[in-house]
Structure formats: C-alpha cells, structure tokens
N, C-alpha and C positions, 0 to 999 in steps of 0.2 A: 500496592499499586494495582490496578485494574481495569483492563481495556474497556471500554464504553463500544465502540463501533469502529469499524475502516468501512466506507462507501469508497464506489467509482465514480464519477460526473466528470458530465461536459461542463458545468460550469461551477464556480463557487468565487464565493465574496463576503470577506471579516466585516461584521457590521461594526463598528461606534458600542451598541450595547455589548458587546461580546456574544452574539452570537454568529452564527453564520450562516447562511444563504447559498442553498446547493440546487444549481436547476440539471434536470437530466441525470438520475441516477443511472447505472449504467447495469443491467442484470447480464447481460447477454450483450456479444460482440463479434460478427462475423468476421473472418479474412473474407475481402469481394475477390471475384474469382480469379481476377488477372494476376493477384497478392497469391492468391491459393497455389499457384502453380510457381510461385519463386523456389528458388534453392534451399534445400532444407542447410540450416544451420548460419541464416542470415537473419541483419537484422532491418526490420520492416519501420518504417516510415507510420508516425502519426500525422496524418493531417490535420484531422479535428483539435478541437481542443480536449483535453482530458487528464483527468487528477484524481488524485488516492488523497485523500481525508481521511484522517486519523483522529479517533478522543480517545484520552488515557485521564484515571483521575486516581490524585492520591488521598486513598481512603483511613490511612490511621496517621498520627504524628512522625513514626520511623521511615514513614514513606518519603517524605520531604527531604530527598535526595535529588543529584544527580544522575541519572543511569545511561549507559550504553546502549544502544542497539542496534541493529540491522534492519534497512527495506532490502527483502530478497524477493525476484521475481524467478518461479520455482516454474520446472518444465513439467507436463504433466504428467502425474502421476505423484509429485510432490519431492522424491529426492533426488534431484539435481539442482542445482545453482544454477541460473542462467545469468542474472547479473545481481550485485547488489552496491548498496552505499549506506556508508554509517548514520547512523542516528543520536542524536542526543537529550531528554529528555529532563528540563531542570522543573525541579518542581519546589525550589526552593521560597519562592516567592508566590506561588499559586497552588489552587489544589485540582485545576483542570487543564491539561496540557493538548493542544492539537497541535496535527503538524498535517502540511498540506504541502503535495508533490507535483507539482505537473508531468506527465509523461508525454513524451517527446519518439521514443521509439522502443519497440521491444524486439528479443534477441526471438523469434521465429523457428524452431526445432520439427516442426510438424502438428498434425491436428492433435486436438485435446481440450484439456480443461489445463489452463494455466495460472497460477496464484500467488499473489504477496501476501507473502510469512515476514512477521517484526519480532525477531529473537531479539530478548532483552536481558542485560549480563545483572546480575545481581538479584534475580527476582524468582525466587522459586528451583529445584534443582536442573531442572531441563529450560527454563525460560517461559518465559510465556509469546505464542503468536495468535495471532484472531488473520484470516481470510476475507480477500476480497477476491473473489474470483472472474476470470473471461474464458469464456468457450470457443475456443476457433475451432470453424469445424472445417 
C-alpha cells in the first residue's frame, strides 16, 4: 500500500468519472485574533467549510486487504495526540482508496505548526503516515 497525498480544502466534490474536484487548497491557516487569545487547551470552532482528502493505492496483489487506521490531529511539535478517529481502509474491491473528512473543530493547545498523522496497522513495522499540515500562529 502506499499513500498518494492528504490536502486540506475548502471545498471538494466526488465526480461520476471517479475523480474529484478540490477548490481552495489550504497551505497556511491563521487563528484571527479574537480566537488567538482563547484559553489554551480549548477546542475552536470551524466556520468555514474544510476537509482532509486522503489517496491511498494499493500497489501489489497482497495489498488487497483491509487495513486499520487512525486520523490523528497532532499538537505541535508532532508527539501529542490532540484528537483522533479510526479509520478503515478496504481495498478489496479497488486499487485507489480516498477518504474524505470534513473538519468541524479542532482541540486549540497554543501557537504552532499542527498536523494529521494516518498510522496504519498492518503496514510496515512503525506504519506509515503522510502530513497535512496548519500553522496557527
């Protein structure tokens, strides 16, 4: 198995051909200042719209599995856990798997560089993750 990409967007939409359609990648993402000065270790309000895209594709016959995994939204600096939710990954029937998240709110710790890690159980001895990262500064 092997990760293709994770983007951040404001928008996205599964086309009919199987492709899909991301407007507003997302490189960089301020707290606006009123946010800036909230409580450290609270969690902040999306307004906008915004979504974590994921492509995974499996690349030999033994890959055509099912796998386990985790979306972790990591505090920065990389090892804390600020939230996470399972993942499921069948690639039994296909050999390109997305998965697509909307984000709704994230857990707030202080400024930094903050990032989703997708450990995936069965795949290599430590797992594999790929980064999508947001800089609150």
């Amino acid at each position: 198995m092997r990760h293709d990409w994770t983007l951040l967007c404001a928008g996205v939409a599964a086309l009919p051909s199987g492709s899909i359609e991301m407007r507003n990648v997302v490189t960089v993402a301020e707290v606006a200042d009123g946010l800036r000065r909230s409580p450290i270790d609270t969690v902040l309000p999306i307004d906008t719209p915004l979504w974590l895209v994921s492509q995974w594709s499996a690349e030999f016959q033994p890959d055509r599995k099912v796998y386990s995994g985790l979306l972790q939204w990591m505090a920065p600096g990389g090892d804390h856990v600020l939230d996470q939710q399972t993942l499921e990954f069948d690639f039994r029937h296909t050999i390109v798997y997305r998965f697509i998240r909307r984000i709704r709110e994230v857990r707030f710790i202080g400024s930094g560089t903050y990032e989703f890690h997708v450990p995936v159980s069965d795949f290599a001895e430590q797992g594999e993750w790929r980064r999508a990262c947001l800089r609150v500064n």
